[in-house]
C-alpha positions in Angstrom: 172.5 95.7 119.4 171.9 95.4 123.0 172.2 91.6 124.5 168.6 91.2 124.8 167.2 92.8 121.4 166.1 89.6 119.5 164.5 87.8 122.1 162.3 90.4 123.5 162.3 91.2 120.0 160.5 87.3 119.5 158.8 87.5 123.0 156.6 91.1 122.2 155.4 88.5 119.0 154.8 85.1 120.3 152.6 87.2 123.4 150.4 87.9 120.6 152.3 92.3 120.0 151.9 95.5 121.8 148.0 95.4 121.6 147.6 92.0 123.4 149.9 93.8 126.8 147.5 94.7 128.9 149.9 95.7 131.8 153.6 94.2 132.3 156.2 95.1 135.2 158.8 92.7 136.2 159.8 91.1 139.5 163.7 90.0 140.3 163.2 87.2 137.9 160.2 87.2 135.7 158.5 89.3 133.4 154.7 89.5 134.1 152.3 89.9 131.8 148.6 90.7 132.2 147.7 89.8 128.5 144.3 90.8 126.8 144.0 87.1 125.2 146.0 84.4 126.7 145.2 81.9 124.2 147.4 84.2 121.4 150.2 83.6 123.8 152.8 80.6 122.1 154.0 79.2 124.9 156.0 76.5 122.8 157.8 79.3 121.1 158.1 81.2 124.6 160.2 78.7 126.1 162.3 78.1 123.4 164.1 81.2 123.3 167.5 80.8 124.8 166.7 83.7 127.5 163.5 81.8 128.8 163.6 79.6 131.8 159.9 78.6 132.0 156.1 79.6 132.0 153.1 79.8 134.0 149.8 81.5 134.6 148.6 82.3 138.5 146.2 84.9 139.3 145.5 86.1 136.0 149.0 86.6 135.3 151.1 85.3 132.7 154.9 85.0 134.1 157.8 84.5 131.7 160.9 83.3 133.9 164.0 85.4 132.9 166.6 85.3 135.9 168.7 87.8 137.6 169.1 89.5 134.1 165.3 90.5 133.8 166.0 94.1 134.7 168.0 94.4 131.8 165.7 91.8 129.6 162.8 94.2 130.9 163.9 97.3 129.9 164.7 96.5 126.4 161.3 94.6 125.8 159.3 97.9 127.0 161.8 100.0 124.3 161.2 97.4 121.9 157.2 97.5 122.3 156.8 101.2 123.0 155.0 100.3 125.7 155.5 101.6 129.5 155.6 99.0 132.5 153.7 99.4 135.3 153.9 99.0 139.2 153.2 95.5 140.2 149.9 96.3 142.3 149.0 98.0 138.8 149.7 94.4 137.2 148.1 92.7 140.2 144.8 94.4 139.6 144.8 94.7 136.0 145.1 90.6 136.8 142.0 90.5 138.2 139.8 91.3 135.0 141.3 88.2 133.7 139.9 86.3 136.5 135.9 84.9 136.7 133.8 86.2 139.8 134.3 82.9 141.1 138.3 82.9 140.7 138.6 86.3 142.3 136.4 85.1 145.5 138.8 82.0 145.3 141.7 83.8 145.4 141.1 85.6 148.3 140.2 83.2 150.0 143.2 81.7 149.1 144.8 84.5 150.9 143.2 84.4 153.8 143.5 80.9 154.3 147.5 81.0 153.3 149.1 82.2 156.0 147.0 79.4 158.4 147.7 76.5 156.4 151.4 75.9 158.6 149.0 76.0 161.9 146.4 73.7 160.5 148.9 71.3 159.6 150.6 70.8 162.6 147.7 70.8 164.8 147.1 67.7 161.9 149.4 66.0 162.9 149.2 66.6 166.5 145.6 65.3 166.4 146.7 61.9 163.8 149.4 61.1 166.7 147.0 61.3 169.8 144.2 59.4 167.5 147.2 56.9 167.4 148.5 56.8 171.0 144.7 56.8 172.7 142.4 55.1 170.1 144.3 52.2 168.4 144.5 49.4 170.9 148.2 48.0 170.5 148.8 46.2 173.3 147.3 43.2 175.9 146.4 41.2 172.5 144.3 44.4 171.1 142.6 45.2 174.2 144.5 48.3 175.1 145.7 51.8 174.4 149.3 53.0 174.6 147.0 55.8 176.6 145.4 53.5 178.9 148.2 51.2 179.5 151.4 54.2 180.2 150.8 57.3 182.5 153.6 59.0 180.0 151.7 58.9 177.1 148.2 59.5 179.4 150.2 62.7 180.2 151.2 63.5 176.6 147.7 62.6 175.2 146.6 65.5 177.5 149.0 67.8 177.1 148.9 67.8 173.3 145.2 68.8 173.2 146.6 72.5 174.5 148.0 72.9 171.3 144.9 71.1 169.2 142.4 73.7 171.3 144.4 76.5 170.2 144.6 75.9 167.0 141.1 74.2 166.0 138.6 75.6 168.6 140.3 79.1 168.7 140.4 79.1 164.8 137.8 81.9 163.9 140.9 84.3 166.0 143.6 83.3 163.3 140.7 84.0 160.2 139.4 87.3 161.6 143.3 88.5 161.7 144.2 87.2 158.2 141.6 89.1 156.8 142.3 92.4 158.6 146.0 91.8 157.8 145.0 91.1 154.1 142.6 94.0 153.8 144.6 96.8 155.1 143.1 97.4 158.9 143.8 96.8 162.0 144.9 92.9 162.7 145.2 93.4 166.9 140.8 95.1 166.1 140.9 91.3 164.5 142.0 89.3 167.1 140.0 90.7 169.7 137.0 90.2 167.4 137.7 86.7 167.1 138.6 86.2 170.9 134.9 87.2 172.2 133.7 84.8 169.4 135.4 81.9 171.5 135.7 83.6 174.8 135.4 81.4 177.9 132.2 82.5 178.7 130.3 81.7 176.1 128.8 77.9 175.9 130.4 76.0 173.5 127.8 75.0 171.0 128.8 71.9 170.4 128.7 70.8 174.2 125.2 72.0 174.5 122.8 69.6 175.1 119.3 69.8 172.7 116.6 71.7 175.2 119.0 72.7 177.6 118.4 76.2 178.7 120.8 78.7 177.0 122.2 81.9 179.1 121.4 85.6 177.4 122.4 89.0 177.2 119.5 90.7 177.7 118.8 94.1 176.5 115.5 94.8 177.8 114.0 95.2 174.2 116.7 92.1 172.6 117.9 89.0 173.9 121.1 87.8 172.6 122.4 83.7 173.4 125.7 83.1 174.7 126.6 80.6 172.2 130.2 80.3 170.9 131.9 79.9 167.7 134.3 77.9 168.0 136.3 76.1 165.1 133.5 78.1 162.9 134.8 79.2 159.6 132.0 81.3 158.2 130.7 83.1 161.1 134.6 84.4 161.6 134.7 85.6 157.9 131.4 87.4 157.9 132.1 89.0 161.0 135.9 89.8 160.2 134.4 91.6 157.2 131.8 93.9 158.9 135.3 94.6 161.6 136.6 95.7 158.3 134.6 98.2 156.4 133.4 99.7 159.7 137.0 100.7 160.4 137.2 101.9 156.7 134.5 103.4 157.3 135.0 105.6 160.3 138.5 106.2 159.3 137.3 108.0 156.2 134.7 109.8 157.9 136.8 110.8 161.3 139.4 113.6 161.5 142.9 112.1 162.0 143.0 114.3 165.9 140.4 111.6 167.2 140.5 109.2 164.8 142.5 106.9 167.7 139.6 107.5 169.9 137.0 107.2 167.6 138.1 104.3 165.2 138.7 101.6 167.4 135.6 102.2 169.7 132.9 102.9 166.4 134.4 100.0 164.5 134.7 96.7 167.4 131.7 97.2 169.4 129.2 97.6 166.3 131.4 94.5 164.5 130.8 92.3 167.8 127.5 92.9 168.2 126.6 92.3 164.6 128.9 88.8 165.1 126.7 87.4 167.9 123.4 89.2 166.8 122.9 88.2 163.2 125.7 87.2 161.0 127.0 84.8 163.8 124.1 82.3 163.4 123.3 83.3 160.1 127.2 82.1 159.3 126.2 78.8 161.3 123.6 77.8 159.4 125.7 78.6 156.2 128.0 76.5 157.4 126.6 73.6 158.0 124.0 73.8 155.0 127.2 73.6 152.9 128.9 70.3 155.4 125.3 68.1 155.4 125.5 68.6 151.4 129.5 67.7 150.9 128.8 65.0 153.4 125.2 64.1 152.6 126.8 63.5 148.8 130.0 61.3 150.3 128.1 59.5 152.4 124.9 58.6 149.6 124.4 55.6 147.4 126.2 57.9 144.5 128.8 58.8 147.0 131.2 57.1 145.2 130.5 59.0 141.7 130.8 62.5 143.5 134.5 60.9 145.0 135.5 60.0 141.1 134.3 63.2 140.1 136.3 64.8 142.4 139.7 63.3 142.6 139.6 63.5 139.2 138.9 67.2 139.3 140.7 68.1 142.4 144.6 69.2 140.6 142.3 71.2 138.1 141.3 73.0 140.4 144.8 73.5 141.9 145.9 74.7 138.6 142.9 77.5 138.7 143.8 78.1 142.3 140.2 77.4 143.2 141.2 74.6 145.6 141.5 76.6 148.6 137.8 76.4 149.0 137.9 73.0 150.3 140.2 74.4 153.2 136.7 76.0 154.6 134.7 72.8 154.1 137.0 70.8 155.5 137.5 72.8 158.6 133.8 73.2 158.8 133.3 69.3 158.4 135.9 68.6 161.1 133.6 71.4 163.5 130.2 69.3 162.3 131.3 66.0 162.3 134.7 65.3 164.2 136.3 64.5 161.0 136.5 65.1 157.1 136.0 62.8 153.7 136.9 65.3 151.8 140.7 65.9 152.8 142.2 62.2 152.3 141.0 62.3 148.5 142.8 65.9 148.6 146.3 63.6 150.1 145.6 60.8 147.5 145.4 63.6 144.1 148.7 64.4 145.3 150.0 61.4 145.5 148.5 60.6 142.3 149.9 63.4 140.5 153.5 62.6 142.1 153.1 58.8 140.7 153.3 60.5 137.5 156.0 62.7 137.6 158.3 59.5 139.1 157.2 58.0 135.9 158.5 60.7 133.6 161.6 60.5 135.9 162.3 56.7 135.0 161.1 57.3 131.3 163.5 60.7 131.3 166.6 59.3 133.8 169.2 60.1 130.6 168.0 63.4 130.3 169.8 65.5 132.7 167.9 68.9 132.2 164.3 67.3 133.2 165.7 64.9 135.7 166.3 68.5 137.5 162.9 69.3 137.4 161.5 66.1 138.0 163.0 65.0 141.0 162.7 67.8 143.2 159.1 67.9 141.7 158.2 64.3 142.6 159.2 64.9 146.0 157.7 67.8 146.1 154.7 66.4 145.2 154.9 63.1 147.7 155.0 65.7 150.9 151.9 67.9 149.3 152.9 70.7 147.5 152.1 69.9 143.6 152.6 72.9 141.9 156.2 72.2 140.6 155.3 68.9 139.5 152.2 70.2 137.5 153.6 73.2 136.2 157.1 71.9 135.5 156.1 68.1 134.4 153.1 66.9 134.2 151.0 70.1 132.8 154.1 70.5 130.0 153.5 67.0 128.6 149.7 66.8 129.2 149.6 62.8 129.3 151.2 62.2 133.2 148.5 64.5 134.5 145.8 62.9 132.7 147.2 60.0 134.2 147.2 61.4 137.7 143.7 62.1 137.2 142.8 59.0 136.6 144.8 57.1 139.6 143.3 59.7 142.2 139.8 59.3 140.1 140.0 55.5 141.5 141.6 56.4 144.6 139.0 59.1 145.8 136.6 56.5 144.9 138.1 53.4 147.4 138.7 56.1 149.7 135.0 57.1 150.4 133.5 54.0 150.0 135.0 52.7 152.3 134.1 55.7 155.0 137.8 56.8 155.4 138.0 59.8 157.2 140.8 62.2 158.5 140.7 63.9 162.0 142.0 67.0 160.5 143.8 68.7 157.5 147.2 67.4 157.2 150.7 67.0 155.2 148.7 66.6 151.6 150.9 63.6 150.5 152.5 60.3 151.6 152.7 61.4 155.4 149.0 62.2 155.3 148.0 58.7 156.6 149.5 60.7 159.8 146.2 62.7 159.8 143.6 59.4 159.2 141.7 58.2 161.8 143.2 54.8 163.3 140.3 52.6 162.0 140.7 53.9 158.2 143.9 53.6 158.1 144.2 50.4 156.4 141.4 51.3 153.6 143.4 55.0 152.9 146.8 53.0 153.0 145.0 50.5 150.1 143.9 54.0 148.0 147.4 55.6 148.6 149.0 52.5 146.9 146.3 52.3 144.0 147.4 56.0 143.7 151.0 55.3 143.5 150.4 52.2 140.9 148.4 53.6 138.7 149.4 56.1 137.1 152.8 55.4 137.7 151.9 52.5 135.3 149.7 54.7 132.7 152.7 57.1 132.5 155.2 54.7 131.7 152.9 53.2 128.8 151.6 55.9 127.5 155.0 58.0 127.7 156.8 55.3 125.6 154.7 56.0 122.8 154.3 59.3 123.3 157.8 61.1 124.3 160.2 61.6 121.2 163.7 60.2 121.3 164.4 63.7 122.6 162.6 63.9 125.2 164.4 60.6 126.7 167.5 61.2 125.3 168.4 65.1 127.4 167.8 67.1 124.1 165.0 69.9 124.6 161.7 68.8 123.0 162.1 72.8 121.3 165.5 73.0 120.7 165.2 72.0 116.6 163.5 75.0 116.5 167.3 76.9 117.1 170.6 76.4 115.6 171.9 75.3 119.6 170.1 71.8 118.1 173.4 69.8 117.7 174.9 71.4 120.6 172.2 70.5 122.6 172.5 67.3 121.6 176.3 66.2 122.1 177.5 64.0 125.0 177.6 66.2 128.0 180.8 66.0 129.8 181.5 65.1 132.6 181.5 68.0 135.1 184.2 68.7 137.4 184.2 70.0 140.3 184.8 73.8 141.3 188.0 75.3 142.2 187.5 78.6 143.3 190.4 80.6 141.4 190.8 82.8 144.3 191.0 80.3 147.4 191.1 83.4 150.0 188.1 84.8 149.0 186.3 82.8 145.9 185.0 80.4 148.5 181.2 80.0 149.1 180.2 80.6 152.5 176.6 81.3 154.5 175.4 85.2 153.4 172.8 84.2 156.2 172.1 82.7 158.9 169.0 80.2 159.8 167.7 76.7 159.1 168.3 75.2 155.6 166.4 73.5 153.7 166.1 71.6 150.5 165.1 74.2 147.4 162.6 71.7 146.1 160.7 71.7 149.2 159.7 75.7 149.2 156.2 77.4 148.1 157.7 79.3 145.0 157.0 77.2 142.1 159.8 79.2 139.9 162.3 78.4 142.3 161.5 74.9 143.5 161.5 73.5 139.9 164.9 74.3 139.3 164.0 76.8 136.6 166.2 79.3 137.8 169.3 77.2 139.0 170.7 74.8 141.8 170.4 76.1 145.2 169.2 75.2 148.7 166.7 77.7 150.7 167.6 79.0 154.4 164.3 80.4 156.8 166.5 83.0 158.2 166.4 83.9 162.1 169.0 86.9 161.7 168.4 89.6 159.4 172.2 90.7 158.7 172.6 89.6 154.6 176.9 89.4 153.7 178.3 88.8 150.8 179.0 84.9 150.3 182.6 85.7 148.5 184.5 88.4 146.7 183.1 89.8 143.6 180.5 91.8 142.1 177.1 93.4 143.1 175.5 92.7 139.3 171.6 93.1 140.4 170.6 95.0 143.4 166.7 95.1 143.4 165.4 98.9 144.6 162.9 97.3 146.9 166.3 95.6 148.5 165.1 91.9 148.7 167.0 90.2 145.8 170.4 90.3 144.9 172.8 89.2 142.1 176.1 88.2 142.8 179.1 87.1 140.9 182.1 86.3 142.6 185.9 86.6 141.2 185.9 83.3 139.9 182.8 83.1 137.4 180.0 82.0 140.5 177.0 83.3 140.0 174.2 83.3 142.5 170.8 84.9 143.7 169.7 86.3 146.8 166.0 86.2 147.4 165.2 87.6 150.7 161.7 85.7 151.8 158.8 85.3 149.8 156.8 88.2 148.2 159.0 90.5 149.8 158.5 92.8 146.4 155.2 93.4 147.8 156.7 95.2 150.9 158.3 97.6 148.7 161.6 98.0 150.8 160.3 98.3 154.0 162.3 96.8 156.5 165.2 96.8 154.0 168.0 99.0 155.0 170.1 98.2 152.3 174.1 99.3 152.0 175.0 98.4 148.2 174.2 99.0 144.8 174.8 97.3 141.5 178.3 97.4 140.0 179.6 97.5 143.4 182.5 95.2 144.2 182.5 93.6 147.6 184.3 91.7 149.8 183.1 87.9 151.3 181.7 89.2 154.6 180.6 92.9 153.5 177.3 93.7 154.6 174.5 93.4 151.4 171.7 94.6 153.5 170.0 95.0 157.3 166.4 93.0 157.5 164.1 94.2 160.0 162.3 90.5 160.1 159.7 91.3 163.0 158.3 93.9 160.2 158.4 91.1 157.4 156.5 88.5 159.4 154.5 91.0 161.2 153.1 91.4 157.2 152.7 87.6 156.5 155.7 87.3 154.4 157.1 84.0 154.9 161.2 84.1 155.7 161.8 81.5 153.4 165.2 82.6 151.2 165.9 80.8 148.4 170.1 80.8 147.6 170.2 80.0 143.8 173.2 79.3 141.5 172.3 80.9 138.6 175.4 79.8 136.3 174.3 76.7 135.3 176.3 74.9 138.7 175.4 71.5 139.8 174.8 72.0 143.7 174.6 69.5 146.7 173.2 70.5 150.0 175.4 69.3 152.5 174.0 70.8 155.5 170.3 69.7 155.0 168.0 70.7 158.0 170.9 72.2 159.8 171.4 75.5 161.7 173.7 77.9 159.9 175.5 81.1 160.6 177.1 83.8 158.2 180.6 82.7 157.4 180.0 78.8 157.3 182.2 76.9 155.3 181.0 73.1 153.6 176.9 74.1 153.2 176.9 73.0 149.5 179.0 71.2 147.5 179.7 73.2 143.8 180.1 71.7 140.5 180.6 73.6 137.5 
């Protein structure tokens, strides 16, 4: 009987059998699942099987987290079910019949937003810091500005608005190339595009002054204004959308000898003219239709029902995915009216949601297994990314979210009646009072605490009556369901520390080099849990990948970004070489081993070409996991590394 037989044998049966599969392929460490029903899927009984790490649903998919065995796990569930996998983009868009209209035009624009969200933040935080330096009056008794008081930080206060322009006003340039990059055409066609939508020489419609006379192209038999788009989010979508089917258009049509000439020309000068003739003012007055309503609503008598109703709602909707539309309002409320109400309630769910999850930490602190997830999740969720706290904790238990909900329900609800306001999108946690504007910084700081209190205080109520003795206690709420019950229950001991049994080469050090960074703190919510293992994460800046110590090559993905590794002394670790990477299908992977290989610390695993990885919007983010079950400590936290360094982690068995 192979290793795997009974639990893929129990997995095909608590999906719901062979006719609920819609589609399944695997990735280095999950099985995915695109499932007919997903309500005949048993997710208690999922994640009680000794070979299951974890579950979760995104984008239609349900994932079952396996580990760096899944290849193996995978092909015997496929022999057991008599059914064949698929390719992933198969899966992908088999995925998207499980999603509404609305979730598939959410997750896109979830995609095009993505790879702007780093950009938006910091030009957050620029903007919080010069709101700081030139608005709040600190010294002379309150009278003046750091700004007006210091030619350093007059000089600075200037200086930083380079970086604000670029990323704010210039904005429609980073949507139009997203979407080309995301839809398959030509990103450098994109940026151009979104260049002559903010081009010097058109009037900045914001600075216009009502009856002023506005220049024109004129065509004889048209007039077109000279009016710009800047920091416009709808006008840059619409018009990055006609860039795109034109070029898919003539591309189709056009025979590959001219297609160079032809494509470029046919597809950019129709797409700009559209963008300044019709859907560029069309996508205005979308636009701000959509901001006078959001902040019409905030502002109102009732505004402080539509807050409840949507801090309440708000980690709901991150759980769907559908939150990224609020990325588009809020940029197109910063463009309208130099500032959002919508982002701080955004901060405060966060915040909320974290309170929770530090409650189930205190309530769980002699359970070693959740105090895994729960940390790293907690902090997770205090510096804005909440998906391992919601799928890991709070989601799992039910009661901490509701919690949450309620605490950001009352947050949202201080935080817009009292007219808080951010100047721009910002870290989506504690460090989001960074992004308020000086004067609300008081009344936000008031609604971040109320979201810390309470439902810090509802979880630790309600989870005493709720959680069972072994929950607290460190057994797994669905172990009794296995005869591991009373193993899972004895006294841990207490672990000692690693000796490698081959000092020369059983010794961890770097396979890469770059920047670490805590494991909790990436985007992957499989990884940042803790599901898979202990580990730390590096974003590389060399693309050479060595072996960390002698041993064995046990999983070598074919699309060459993942690795398995065990070294001569029992270590066990994974490799996995950016984020999505599977998705480039090993291009820019020039890989030199294969599994059951033995290697030597320092051998060369594989060759990354990382101008081709980023140049697709693959993040370099590469988490290092210990997938043995080893209690790791990241010694070198924040800290340049190289291949070959010694002391990064400390290892406990």
């Amino acid at each position: 009987m192979a290793k795997f037989t009974d639990d893929a044998t129990h997995l095909l049966e608590y999906v719901g059998g062979k006719e609920n599969i819609r589609a399944v392929t695997h990735c280095v460490t999950r099985m995915r699942f695109v499932l007919v029903d997903e309500k005949k899927a048993d997710i208690k009984k999922i994640e009680a099987l000794p070979s299951t790490k974890g579950t979760f649903t995104q984008a239609g998919q349900f994932q079952v987290i396996i580990g760096n065995e899944v290849s193996d796990y995978y092909n015997e569930f496929t022999k057991i079910a008599g059914i064949d996998g698929v390719s992933k983009d198969a899966v992908k868009n088999a995925a998207k019949s499980n999603q509404t209209l609305i979730q598939r035009m959410m997750s896109n624009l979830a995609e095009i937003f993505t790879p702007l969200i780093p950009a938006l933040i910091c030009g957050g935080l620029i903007l919080g810091f010069r709101s700081v330096i030139g608005d709040i009056k600190l010294l002379d008794d309150g009278t003046k500005t750091l700004v007006e008081s210091y030619q350093f930080f007059a000089g600075l206060y200037s200086f930083l608005w380079l970086i604000g322009e670029a990323i704010f006003h210039f904005l429609p340039v980073g949507i139009v190339w997203s979407i080309t990059r995301k839809m398959g055409t030509t990103p450098i066609l994109g940026i151009i595009l979104g260049l002559t939508l903010v081009s010097p020489q058109l009037l900045n419609a914001y600075a216009v002054v009502p009856g002023a006379k506005i220049p024109v192209w004129d065509f004889g038999f048209i007039q077109i204004e000279m009016i710009g788009y800047q920091a416009q989010v709808i006008p840059a979508i619409l018009a990055a959308f006609i860039l795109v089917y034109l070029e898919k258009f003539w591309r189709r049509v056009t025979p590959d000898f001219i297609s160079m000439i032809v494509v470029p020309l046919f597809s950019l000068i129709p797409a700009v003219i559209l963008a300044h003739a019709i859907v560029g003012p069309i996508g205005w007055a979308i636009g701000s239709f959509i901001a006078n309503v959001v902040y019409s609503g905030l502002t109102s008598s009732f505004g402080w029902l539509f807050a409840g109703l949507f801090g309440f709602f708000y980690a709901p909707l991150v759980i769907t995915g559908l939150h990224h539309m609020t990325n588009a309002i809020d940029l197109q409320l910063m463009s309208q009216f130099d500032g959002t109400i919508l982002w701080p309630m955004v901060a405060l769910s966060n915040i909320a949601q974290g309170s929770a999850v530090l409650a189930m930490t205190l309530l769980q602190r002699r359970n070693e297994r959740a105090k895994q997830v729960n940390v790293p999740a907690c902090i997770s969720c205090y510096l804005g990314v909440t998906e391992p706290a919601l799928f890991g904790v709070n989601l799992k238990y039910g009661f901490p979210l509701i919690c949450g909900l309620v605490g950001s329900c009352i947050a949202a609800m201080i935080s817009v009646s009292s007219g808080v306001m951010a100047s721009s999108i910002g870290v989506g946690g504690i460090p989001g009072i960074l992004s308020i504007k000086p004067q609300f910084m008081f009344m936000f700081f008031i609604a971040m605490i109320e979201a810390i209190c309470v439902p810090f205080i509802l979880t630790t109520i309600v989870g005493k009556k709720k959680l069972s003795a072994e929950d607290i206690s460190g057994v797994d709420v669905h172990a009794a369901d296995f005869t591991e019950t009373k193993e899972a229950a004895a006294p841990a001991e207490k672990p000692a520390e690693s000796t490698p049994a081959d000092p020369a080469g059983g010794i961890f050090k770097s396979p890469v080099t770059g920047k670490t960074r805590k494991l909790s703190e990436i985007e992957d919510k499989a990884f940042a849990s803790g599901a898979m293992g202990e580990g730390f994460a590096v974003e590389l800046t060399d693309g050479k990948v060595v072996a960390p110590f002698d041993g064995e090559v046990m999983v070598c993905f074919p699309t060459g970004h993942a690795y398995g590794l065990k070294s001569t002394d029992g270590t066990e670790i994974l490799i996995h070489i950016g984020m999505d990477t599977v998705q480039l299908d090993g291009k820019g992977f020039d890989v030199k081993v294969e599994a059951g290989q033995q290697i030597k610390r320092g051998d060369l695993l594989v060759n990354v070409d990382l101008d081709y990885v980023k140049s697709q919007g693959k993040p370099l983010t590469t988490p290092i996991v210990f997938t043995d079950g080893s209690h790791i400590e990241l010694l070198k936290e924040n800290t340049d590394i190289s291949t070959g360094d010694e002391d990064i982690v400390k290892i406990t068995k």
